[in-house]
C-alpha positions, 0 to 999 in steps of 0.5 A: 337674346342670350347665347347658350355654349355648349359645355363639350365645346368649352370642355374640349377647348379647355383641355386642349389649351391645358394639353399644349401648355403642358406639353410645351412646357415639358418640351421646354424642360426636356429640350433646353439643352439638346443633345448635351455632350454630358448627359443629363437626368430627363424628367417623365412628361405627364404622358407615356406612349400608352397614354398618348395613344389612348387620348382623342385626336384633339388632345393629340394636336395639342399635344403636338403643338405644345412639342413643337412650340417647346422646342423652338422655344428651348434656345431661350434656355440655352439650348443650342440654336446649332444642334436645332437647325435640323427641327427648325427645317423640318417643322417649317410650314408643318400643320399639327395634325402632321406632326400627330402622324409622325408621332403615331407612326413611330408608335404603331412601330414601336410598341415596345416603348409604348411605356416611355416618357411621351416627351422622350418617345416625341423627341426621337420620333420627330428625330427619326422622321425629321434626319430622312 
């Protein structure tokens, strides 16, 4: 008996994978030092708002998945745990489709920045939804 998979599945499931280890490498990048004192230079991620937009809803979780993971992680490179604590508390028990929404509604009311760095535009979507 041989298993035949579907090759949009593994598409799929490889480009997710892909999107979240980007995205939680960029989030790392751009969040080691969290609202720094001095400020620093913040590379472009590999997608700006339009391009978020644009991608499937799949590729949005992994996107919001990688975010998230990137900035928890960022304290391993410095990043104060103390100026985290509000994004610790906020995405405690947070399922990546919530986050997607958070992401999505700040776009939907922003257009202007949709040009933006994504990793940027995430930063301060999550900040705004997350202070409330």
């Amino acid at each position: 008996m041989s298993v035949r998979l579907n090759p949009q599945i593994i598409h799929s499931e490889n480009t997710l994978i892909k999107i979240t280890l980007v995205v939680f490498l960029l989030a790392v990048t751009v969040l080691c030092y969290a609202e720094p004192k001095q400020p620093i230079f913040i590379r472009e991620g590999f997608l700006t708002g339009n391009s978020f937009r644009q991608i499937s809803y799949t590729e949005k979780c992994g996107y919001a998945m990688g975010f998230v993971d990137g900035v928890l992680i960022s304290p391993a490179f410095q990043a104060s745990r103390n100026e985290l604590e509000w994004f610790e508390r906020c995405v405690t028990r947070m399922k990546d489709v919530q986050v997607v929404a958070i992401l999505e509604k700040f776009l939907n009311e922003n257009p202007a920045r949709w040009h933006e760095p994504m990793n940027v535009l995430a930063w301060v979507a999550m900040k705004e939804a997350c202070k409330k």
